[in-house]
C-alpha positions as a printed NumPy array, in Angstrom:
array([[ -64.362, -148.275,    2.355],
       [ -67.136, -150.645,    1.429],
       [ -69.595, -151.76 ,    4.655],
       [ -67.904, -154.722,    7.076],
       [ -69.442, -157.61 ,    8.331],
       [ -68.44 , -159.431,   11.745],
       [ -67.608, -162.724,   10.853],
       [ -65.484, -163.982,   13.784],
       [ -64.789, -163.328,   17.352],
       [ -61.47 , -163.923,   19.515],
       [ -61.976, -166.067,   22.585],
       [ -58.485, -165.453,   24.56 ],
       [ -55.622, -167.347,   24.011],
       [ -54.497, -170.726,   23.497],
       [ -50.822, -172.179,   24.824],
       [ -48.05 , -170.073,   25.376],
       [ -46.897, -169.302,   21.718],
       [ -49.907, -166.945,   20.605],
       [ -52.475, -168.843,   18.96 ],
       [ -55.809, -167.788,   19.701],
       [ -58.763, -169.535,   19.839],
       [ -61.268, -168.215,   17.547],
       [ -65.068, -168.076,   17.247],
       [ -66.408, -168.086,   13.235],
       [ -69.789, -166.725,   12.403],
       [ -69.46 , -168.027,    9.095],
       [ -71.585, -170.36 ,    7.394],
       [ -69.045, -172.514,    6.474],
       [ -66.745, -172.029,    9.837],
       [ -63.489, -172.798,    8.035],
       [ -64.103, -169.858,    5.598],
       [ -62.875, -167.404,    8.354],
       [ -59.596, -167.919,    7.167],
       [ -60.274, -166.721,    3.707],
       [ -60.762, -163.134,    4.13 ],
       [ -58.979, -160.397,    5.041],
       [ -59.972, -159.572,    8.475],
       [ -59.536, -156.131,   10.728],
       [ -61.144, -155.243,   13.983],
       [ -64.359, -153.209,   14.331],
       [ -62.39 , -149.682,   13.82 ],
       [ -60.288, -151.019,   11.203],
       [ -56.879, -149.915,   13.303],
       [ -55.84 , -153.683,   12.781],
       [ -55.775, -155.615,    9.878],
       [ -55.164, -160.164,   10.879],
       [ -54.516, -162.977,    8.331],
       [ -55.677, -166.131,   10.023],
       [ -54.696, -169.818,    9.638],
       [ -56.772, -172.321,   11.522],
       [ -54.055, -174.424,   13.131],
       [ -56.74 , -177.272,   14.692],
       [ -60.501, -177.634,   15.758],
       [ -61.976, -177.007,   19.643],
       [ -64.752, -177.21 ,   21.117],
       [ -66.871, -173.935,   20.25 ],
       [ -64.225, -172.751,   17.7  ],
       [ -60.735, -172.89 ,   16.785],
       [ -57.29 , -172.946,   17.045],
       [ -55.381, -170.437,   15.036],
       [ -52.172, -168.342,   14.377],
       [ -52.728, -164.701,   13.162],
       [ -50.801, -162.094,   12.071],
       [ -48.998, -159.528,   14.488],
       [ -49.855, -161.886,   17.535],
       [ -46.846, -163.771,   19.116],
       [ -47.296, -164.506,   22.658],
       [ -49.728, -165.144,   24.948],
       [ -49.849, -161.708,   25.9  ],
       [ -50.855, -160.388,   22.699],
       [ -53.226, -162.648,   22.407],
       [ -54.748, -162.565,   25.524],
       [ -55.136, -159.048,   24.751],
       [ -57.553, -159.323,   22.127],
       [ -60.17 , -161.444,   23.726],
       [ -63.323, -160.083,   23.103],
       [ -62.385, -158.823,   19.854],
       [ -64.569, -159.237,   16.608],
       [ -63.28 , -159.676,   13.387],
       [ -64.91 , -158.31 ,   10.031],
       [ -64.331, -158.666,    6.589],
       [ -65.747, -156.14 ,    3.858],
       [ -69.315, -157.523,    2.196],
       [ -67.636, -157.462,   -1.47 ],
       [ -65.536, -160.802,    0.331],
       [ -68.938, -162.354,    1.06 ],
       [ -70.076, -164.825,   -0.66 ],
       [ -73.416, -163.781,   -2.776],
       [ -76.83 , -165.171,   -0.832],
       [ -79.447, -166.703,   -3.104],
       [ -82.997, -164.817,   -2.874],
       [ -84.317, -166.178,    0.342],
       [ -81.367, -165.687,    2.488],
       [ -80.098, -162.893,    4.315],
       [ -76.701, -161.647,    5.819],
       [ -77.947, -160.766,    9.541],
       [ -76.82 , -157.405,    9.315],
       [ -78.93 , -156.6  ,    6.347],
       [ -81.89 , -157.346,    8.558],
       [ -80.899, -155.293,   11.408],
       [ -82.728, -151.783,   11.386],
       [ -85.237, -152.768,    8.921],
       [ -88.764, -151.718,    9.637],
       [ -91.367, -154.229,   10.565],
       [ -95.327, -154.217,    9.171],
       [ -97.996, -156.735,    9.864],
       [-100.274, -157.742,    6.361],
       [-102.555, -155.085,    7.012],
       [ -99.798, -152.326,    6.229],
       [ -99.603, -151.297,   10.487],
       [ -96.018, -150.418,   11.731],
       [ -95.266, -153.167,   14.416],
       [ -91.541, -151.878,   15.094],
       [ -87.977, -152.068,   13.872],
       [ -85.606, -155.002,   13.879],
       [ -82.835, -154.834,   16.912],
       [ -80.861, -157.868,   16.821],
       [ -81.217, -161.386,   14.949],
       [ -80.658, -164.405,   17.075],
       [ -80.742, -168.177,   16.879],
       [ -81.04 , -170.79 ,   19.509],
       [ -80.681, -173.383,   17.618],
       [ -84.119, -174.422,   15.609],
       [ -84.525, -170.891,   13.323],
       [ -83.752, -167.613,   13.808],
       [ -85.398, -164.796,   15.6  ],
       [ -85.717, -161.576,   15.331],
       [ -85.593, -159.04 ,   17.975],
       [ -88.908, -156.483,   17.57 ],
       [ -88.73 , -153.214,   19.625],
       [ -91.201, -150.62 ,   19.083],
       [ -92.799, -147.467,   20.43 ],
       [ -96.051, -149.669,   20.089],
       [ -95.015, -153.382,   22.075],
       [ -94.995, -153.373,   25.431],
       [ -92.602, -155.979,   25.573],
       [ -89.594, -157.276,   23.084],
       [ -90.959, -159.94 ,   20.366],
       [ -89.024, -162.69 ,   18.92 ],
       [ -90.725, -162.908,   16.276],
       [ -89.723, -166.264,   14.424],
       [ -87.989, -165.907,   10.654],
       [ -90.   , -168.143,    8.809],
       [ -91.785, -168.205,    5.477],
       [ -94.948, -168.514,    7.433],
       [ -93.937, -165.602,    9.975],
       [ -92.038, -163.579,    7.851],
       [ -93.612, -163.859,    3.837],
       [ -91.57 , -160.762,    2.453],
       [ -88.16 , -159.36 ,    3.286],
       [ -87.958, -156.296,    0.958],
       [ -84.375, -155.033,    1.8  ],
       [ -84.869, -152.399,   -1.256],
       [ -87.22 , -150.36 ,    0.705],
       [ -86.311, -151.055,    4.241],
       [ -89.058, -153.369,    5.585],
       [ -90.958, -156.616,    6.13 ],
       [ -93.49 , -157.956,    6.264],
       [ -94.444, -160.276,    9.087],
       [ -97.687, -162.705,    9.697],
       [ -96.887, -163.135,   13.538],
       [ -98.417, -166.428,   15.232],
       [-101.598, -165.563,   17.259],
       [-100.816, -163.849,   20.399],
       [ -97.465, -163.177,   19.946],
       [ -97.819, -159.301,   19.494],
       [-100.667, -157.677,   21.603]])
């Protein structure tokens, strides 16, 4: 089975007659409904049709789920579709799972730690730096400027951190 990427989330339910209201991670938020999605163990496999827009998501009626009880049941449950259903990235952008684990350098070749989580509060995206080496987390912005090479062949970046941000 070819790698999965979460692209969705369920919220809880919406009404009484099973739709769900869905989160999409997607780029274009509407997409969700194109792929074949199954939870994170792949025991359930959903189609999904978008019924309406909420606030923070959607409304939408998916497959096997046909009350409110089912589909209260599956709050909290991600959704993921296989990365051959993706849509190809051009060269400077990157699926956030594809940056997760990846080793981080500075320019002067010195491990600075490994990438934990990539996160976005609204303005750019961040990634998460632990390592053996940082006394703290860094959020270490993903820029051009802050991040010059993503080399997902061999595992790593390379990062030009801001003054100050890593010790």
């Amino acid at each position: 089975m070819s790698e999965r990427i979460c692209v969705g989330a369920i919220a809880g339910s919406f009404g009484v007659n099973g739709e769900v209201r869905l989160k999409s991670f997607c780029a274009d938020p509407t997409a969700i409904e194109d792929y074949d999605l199954t939870t994170e163990d792949g025991s359930r496999a959903f189609n999904v049709t978008l019924t309406r827009a909420i606030k923070n998501g959607f409304v939408a009626d998916m497959t096997g789920v046909a009350t409110k009880e089912e589909a209260d049941a599956l709050k909290g449950t991600r959704l993921y579709a296989t990365r051959d259903q993706l849509p190809e990235l051009p060269d400077d952008e990157y699926y956030h799972n594809d940056l997760i684990g990846l080793e981080v350098f500075d320019t002067g070749g010195t491990q600075i730690g490994t990438v934990k989580s990539v996160m976005n509060h609204g303005a750019t995206d961040l990634l998460e730096i632990h390592g053996p080496a940082l006394k703290d987390t860094v959020l270490l912005p993903f820029t051009m400027e802050a991040v010059p090479t993503v080399d997902l062949g061999s595992g790593r970046i390379i990062a030009d951190p801001p003054d100050g941000l890593i010790d």
